[in-house]
N, C-alpha and C positions, 0 to 999 in steps of 0.2 A: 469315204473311200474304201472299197473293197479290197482286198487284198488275195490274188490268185493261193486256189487248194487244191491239192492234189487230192483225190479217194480212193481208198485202196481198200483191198480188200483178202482177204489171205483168206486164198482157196483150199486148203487141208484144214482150216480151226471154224470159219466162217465168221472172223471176229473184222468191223470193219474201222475205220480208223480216215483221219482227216488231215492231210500234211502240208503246214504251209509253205510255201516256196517264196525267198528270196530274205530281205532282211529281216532279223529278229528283234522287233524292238522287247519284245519281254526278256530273253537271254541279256538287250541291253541293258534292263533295267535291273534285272534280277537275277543275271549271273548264271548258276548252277542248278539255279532253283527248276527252271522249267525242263530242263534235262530231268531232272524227277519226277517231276510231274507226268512225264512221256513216260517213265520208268524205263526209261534208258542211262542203266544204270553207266555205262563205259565211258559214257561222254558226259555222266555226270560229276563221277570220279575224275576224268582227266579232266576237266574244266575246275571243279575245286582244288587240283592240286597244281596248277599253271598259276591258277586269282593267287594262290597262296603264294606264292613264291614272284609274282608280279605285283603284288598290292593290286588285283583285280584290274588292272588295264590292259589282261589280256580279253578281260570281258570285250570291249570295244573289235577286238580283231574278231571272236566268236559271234557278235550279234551279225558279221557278214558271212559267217562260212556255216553256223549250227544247224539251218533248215537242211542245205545244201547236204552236211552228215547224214542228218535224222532222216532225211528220205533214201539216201543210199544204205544204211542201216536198215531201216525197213524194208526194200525192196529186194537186197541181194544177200541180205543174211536172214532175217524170218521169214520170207518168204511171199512176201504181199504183191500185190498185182495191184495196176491201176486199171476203173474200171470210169474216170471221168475226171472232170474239174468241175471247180463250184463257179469259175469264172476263168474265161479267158478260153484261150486255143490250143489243145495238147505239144501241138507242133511247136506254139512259141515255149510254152512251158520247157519244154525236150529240151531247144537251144538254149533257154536262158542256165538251167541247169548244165549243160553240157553231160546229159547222159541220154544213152537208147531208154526210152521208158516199156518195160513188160506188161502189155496191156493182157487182162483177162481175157479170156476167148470164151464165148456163150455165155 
């Protein structure tokens, strides 16, 4: 089973990047960890300091909401533009996210 991605691509660094949309089963498995891995550090910090004080079962509520961050984090604070999918339909992507996606132009 494939899993829809977002591609983005941040037009002032040229750096391009791949962003999954919808559940996170790695966040589920592993917490805080893959927020590091992105090197997103804000929602790595606030995900380990919620596990800590939940005994980690706020893991469960993040494996539904963390792509849905990490791609709003990417696209309206560094700066990234989408310039495709690796699957799937921009349009359903948009709705299933519930955001305008900033598509690159040229």
């Amino acid at each position: 089973m494939a899993f829809d991605r977002l591609l983005l691509k941040n037009p002032n660094t040229g750096e391009i990047a791949r962003a999954p949309v919808g559940f996170s089963w790695t966040t589920f498995f592993f917490s805080f960890f893959p927020a590091l891995f992105r090197s997103d550090w804000k929602w790595a910090v606030i995900q380990f300091l919620i596990a800590s004080f939940t005994l980690n079962l706020s893991g469960l509520v993040f494996a539904f909401i963390y792509n849905k961050l990490h791609i709003k984090e990417m696209l309206f604070s560094k700066g990234f533009k989408v310039t495709g999918s690796e699957k799937g339909d921009l349009q359903r992507i948009s709705n299933k996210l519930g955001l305008e996606l900033p598509m690159l132009q040229g």
